[in-house]
C-alpha positions in Angstrom: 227.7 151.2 312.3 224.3 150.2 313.3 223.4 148.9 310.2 225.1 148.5 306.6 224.7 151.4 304.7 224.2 151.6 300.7 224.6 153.3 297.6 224.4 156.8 298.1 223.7 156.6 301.9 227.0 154.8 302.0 228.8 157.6 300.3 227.0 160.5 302.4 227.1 159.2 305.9 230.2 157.1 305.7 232.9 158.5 303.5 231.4 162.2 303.5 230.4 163.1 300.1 234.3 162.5 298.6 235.2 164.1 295.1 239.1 164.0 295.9 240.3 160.1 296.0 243.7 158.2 296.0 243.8 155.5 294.0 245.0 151.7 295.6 248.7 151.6 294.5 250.7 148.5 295.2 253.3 149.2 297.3 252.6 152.7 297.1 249.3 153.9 298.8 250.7 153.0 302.5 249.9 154.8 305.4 252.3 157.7 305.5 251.3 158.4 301.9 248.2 158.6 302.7 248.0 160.6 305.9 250.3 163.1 303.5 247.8 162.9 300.5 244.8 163.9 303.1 246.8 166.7 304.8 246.7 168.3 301.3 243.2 168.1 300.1 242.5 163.8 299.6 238.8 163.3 300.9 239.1 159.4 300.7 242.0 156.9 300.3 242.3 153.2 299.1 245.0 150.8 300.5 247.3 148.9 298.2 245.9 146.0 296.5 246.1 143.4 298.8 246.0 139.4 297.8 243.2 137.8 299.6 244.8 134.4 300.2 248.3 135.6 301.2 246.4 137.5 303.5 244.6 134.7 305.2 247.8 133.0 304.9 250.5 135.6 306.4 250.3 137.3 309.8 253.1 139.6 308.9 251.9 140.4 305.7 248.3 140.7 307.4 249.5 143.2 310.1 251.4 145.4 307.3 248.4 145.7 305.3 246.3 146.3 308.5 248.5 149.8 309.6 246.2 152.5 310.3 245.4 155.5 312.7 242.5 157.8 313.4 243.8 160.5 310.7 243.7 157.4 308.0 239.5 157.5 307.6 237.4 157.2 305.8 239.3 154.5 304.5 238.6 151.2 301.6 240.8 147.8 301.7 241.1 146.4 298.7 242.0 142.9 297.4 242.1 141.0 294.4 241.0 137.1 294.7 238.9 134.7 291.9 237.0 132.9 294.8 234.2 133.9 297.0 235.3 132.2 300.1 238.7 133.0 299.9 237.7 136.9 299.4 234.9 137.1 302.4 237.3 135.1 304.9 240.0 138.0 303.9 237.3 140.9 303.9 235.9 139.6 307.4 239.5 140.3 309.0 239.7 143.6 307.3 236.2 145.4 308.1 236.7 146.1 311.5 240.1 148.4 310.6 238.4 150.0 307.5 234.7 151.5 306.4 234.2 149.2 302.9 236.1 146.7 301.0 236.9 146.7 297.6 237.4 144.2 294.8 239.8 145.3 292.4 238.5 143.8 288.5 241.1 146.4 286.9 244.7 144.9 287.3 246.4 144.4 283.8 249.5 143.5 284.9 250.8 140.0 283.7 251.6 139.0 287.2 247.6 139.6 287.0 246.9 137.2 284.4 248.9 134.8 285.8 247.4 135.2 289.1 243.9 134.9 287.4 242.9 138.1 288.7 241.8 142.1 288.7 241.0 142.9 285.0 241.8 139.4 283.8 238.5 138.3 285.3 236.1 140.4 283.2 235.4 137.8 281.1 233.8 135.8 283.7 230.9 137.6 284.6 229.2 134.8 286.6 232.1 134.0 289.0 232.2 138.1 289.9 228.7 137.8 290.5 229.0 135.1 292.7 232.2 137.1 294.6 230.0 140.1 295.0 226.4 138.7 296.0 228.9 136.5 298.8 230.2 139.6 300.1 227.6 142.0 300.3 225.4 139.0 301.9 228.2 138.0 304.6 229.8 141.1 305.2 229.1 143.9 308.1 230.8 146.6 305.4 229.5 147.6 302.1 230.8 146.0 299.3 232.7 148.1 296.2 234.5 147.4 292.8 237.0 148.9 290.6 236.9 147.7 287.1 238.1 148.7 283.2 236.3 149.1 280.7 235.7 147.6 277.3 235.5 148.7 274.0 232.1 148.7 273.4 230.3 151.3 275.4 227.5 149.2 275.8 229.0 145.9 277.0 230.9 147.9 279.4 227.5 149.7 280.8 226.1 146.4 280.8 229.0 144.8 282.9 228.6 147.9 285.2 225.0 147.0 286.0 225.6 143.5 286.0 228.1 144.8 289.2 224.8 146.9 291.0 222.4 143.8 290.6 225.3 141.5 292.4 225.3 144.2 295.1 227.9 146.2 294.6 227.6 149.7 296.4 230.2 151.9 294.6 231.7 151.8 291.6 235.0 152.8 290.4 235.7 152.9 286.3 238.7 153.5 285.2 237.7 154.4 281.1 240.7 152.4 279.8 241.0 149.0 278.4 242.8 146.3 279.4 245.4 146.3 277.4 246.0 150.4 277.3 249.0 150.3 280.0 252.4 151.8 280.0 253.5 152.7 276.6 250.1 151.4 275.1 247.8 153.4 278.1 246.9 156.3 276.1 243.8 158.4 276.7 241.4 157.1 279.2 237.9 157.8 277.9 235.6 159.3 279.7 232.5 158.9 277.7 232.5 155.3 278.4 232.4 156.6 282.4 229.5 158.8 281.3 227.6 156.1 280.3 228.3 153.8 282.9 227.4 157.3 285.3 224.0 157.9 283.5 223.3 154.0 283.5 223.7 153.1 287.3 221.8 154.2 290.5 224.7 153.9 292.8 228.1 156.4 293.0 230.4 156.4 290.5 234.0 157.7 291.0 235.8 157.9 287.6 239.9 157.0 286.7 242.1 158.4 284.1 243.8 161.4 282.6 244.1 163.0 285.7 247.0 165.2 285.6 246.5 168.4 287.3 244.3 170.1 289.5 242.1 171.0 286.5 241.6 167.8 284.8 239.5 167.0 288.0 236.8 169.6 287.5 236.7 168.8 283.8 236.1 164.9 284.7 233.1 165.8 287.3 231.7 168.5 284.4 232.0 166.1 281.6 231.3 162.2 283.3 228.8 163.9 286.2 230.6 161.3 288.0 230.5 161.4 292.4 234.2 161.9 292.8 237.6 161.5 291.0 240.3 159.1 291.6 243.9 159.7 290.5 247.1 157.3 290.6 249.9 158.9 289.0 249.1 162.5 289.3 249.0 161.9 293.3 252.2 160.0 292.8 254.3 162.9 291.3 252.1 165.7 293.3 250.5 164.8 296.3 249.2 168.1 296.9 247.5 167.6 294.0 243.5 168.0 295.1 244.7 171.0 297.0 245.7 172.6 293.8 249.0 173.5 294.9 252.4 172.3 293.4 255.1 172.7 296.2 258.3 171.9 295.9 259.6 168.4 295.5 262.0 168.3 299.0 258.8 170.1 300.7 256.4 167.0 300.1 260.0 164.5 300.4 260.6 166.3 304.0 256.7 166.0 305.0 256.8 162.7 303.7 260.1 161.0 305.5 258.7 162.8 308.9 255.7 160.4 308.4 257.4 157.7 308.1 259.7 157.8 311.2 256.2 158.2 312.7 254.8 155.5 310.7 257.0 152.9 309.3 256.9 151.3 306.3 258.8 149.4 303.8 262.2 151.2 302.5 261.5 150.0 298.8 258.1 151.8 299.2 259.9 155.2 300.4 262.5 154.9 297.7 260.0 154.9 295.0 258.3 157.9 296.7 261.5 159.8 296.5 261.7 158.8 292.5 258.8 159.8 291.5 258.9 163.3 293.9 262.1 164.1 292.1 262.2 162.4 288.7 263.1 165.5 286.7 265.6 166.5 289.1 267.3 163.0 288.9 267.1 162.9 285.5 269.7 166.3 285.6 272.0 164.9 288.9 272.4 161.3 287.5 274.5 160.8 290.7 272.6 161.3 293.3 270.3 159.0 291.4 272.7 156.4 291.6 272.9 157.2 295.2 269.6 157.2 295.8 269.2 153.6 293.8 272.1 152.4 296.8 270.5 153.7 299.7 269.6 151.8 302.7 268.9 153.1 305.2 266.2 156.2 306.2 268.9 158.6 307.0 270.8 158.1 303.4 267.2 159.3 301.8 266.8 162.5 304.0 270.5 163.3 303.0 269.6 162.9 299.8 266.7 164.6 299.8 268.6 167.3 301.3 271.6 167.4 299.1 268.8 167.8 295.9 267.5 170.8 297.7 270.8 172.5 298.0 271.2 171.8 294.6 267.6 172.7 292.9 267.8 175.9 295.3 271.2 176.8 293.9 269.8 176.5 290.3 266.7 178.9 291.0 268.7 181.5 291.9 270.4 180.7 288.6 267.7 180.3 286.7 264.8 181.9 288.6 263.3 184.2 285.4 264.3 181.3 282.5 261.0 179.6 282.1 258.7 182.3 281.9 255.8 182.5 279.5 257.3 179.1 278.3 254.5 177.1 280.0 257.2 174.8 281.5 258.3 174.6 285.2 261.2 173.9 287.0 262.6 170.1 287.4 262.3 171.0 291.7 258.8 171.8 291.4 255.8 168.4 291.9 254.6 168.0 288.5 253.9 165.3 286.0 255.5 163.2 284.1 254.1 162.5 280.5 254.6 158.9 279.2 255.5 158.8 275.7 253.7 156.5 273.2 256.1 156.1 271.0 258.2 153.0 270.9 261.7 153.0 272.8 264.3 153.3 270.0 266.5 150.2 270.4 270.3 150.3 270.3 272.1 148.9 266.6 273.8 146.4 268.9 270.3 144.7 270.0 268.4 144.9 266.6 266.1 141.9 266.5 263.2 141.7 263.9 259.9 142.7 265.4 257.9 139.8 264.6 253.5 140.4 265.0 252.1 139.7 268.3 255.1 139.7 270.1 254.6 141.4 273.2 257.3 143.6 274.4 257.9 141.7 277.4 258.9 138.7 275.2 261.2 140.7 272.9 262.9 141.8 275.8 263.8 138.4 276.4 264.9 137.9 272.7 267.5 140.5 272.4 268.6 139.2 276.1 269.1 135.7 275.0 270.5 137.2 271.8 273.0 139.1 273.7 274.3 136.2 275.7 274.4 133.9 272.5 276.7 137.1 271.6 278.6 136.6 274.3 279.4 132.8 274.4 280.1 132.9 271.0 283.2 135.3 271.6 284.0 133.6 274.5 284.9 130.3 272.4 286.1 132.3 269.9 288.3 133.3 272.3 289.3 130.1 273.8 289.8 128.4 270.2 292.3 131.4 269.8 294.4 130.2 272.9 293.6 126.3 271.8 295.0 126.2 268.4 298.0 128.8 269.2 300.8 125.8 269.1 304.4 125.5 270.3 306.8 126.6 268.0 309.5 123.7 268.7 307.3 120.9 268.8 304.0 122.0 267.2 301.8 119.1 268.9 301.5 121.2 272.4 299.8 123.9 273.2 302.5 126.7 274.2 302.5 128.5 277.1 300.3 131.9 277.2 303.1 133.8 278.6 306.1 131.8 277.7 309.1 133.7 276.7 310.0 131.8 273.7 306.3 130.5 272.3 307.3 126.5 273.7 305.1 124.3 275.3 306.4 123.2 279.1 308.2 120.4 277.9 310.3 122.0 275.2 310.9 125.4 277.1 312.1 122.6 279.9 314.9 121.3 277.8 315.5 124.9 276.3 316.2 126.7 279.4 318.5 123.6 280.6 320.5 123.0 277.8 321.0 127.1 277.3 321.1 128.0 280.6 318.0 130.6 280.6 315.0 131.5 282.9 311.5 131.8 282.0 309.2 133.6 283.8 305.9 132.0 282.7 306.3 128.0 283.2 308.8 129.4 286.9 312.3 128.0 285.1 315.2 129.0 286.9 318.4 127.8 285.7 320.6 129.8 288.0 318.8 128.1 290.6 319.6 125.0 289.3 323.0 125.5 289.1 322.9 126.8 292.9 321.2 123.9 293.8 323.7 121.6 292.2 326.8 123.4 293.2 325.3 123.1 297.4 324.6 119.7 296.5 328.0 118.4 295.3 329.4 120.7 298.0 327.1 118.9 300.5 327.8 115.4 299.5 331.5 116.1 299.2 331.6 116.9 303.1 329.5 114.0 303.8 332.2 111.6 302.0 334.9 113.4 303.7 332.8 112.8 307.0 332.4 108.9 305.9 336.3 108.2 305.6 337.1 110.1 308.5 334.6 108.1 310.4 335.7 104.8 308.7 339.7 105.5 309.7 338.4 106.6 313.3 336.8 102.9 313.8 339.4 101.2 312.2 341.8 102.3 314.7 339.4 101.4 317.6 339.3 97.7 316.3 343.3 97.7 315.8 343.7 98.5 319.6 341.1 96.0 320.5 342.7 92.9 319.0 346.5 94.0 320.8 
């Protein structure tokens, strides 16, 4: 690059006008994903989220963040960090193995909070500004940022162009809030990324809603945004941009050959497979189970093969059932809708919902609950076995299995006197009385042995004397 592009010369020259982009997934936008995700109709690809100081910090985890290949461009690293030095040291390993870096301001995970990073630094708008202006001044790659937005429109155009002044040369907005994720996410709105679109000079790409091949031309129309990024909807269908929706052990098979060819991390290709064929694993709850177990390569292309023998033995059940019905088949890539309702929760694990509790916290409740369950039986139980007393003597406790509900010492001097065995405190009488019998027999013969002995030496000294 013989000089650093930016704003739209950035986006024409270096990443090629892009409308079709993959979102930066943790753990999930690796290189065999991505090199599938381009083969079917992604322009432009983020890498995972990478932690700035664990990558300064960690060859290993340096050189796994680093994998790429010719096919893998244009390409964007991103990281999250809350320092300026600690980002640019990062950035100035990455640039020369990607074609812009990118600071991710849209994290709302709590790991995230406590991290003091991605979306939980939107509050601080003079320590981003300080992040940015470092990295567009130091490094050799143009700078971009992927933020949320907030509730007022204006503050979040304002935040946007606070972003461009800094020197940022790309914007992503993804149009929900901070605190719209999993059950709470919702709608993403787009006419907050209109605003930020008509309020900018630079490219905007826009995040949210993106569900089928559709939704992406009705995101350009509506925002006028550059491009369209989507997370989940690549996730479950990465032929997606193409506008295609192949079958799930089609993109599984694709997939698994890219990975002997590329490696990555099992956990990563295991939640690839789950989210290929969650409707199908909701139906074969085994091979779920298997798949859960799996560890090794091999196991998952079985697997993957074994749901293909079984979703293609259901279409030729099936094949005319869900026409006109606007539903398809569990086998073929599709979405999967979150709900926004509330998970019910089981009678066993009631626990008043107090305001403000996050669910996070309530899970903890009901599992401390539970195990205060559980140790309460548990001395229940022990007080049971505690207070349950011999029958003879009624100061012991008697034995659990005893045969005649007597402590040790009184089923002793039962089974003596009576002449009985019991099983549970290992009291034998007809051992004893073996026992005794070979021992009188035993010291009978030795006393017989003694006198003989005796009269023997006797003798002896009787001779000696004459």
């Amino acid at each position: 690059m013989p000089s650093k592009y930016k704003g739209y010369e950035f986006y024409e020259k270096i990443l090629k006008k892009p409308r079709y982009i993959v979102a930066p997934m943790v753990d999930q936008s690796e290189l065999p994903w991505r090199i599938l995700s381009r083969r079917h109709g992604a322009e432009l690809c983020y890498s995972p989220m990478y932690h700035a100081s664990v990558f300064l910090r960690e060859p290993t985890y340096r050189k796994a963040a680093l994998a790429t290949c010719e096919e893998d461009r244009p390409l964007i690293i991103q990281f999250c960090a809350n320092d300026p030095e600690t980002l640019v040291n990062a950035a100035l390993l990455a640039e020369p193995h990607c074609d812009a870096i990118d600071l991710n301001l849209g994290c709302p995970q709590g790991i995230a909070r406590r991290g003091h990073y991605g979306a939980f630094l939107q509050d601080e708008w003079e320590l981003i500004s300080k992040i940015v202006q470092l990295a567009a001044e130091k490094l050799s790659v143009p700078i971009t940022c992927k933020i949320r937005v907030f509730e007022d429109v204006q503050k979040t155009v304002d935040y946007a162009k606070m972003l461009e002044k800094a020197g940022c040369q790309l914007l992503t907005v993804h149009g929900r809030t901070r605190e719209q994720k999993k059950e709470l996410s919702g709608l993403a709105s787009w006419d907050h990324i209109k605003a930020v679109k008509e309020s900018i000079s630079i490219p905007v790409f826009a995040n949210g809603n993106i569900l089928y091949f559709n939704d992406v031309q009705r995101c350009l129309d509506y925002t006028g945004v550059d491009g369209v990024m989507t997370a989940e909807g690549n996730l479950r269908n990465p032929a997606l941009f193409s506008g295609k929706e192949p079958t799930a052990w089609q993109m599984g098979e694709e997939y698994l050959d890219l990975v002997d060819k590329y490696p990555c991390a099992l956990s990563a290709v295991r939640a690839h497979l789950f989210r290929l064929w969650h409707h199908g694993l909701c139906i074969h709850t085994d091979i779920r189970e298997r798949l859960s177990k799996a560890g090794s390569l091999s196991e998952m292309r079985t697997i993957n093969n074994d749901l293909k023998h079984l979703a293609q033995m259901d279409a030729n059940k099936t094949a005319e059932s869900l026409l006109g019905t606007g539903k398809r088949h569990y086998w073929i890539c599709q979405p999967h809708i979150r709900s926004n309702e509330p998970k019910s929760v089981k009678k066993d694990e009631k626990i008043e919902n107090k305001e403000g509790v996050s669910k996070k916290e309530m899970k903890r409740m009901l599992k401390k609950q539970r195990k205060l369950e559980q140790q309460q039986q548990k001395q229940s139980t022990q007080r049971s076995f505690k207070w349950d007393r011999c029958e003879k003597c009624i100061v012991n406790p008697k034995g659990r299995k005893c045969n005649y509900m007597l402590c040790r010492a009184c089923c002793r001097e039962k089974t003596f006197t009576e002449h009985l065995n019991c099983r549970s405190h290992r009291f034998k009488c007809d051992q004893k009385e073996e026992n005794a019998i070979k021992k009188s027999n035993n010291e009978d013969k030795s006393n017989i042995e003694i006198e003989i002995g005796s009269e023997s030496r006797t003798e002896d000294c009787s001779e000696h004397v004459k």
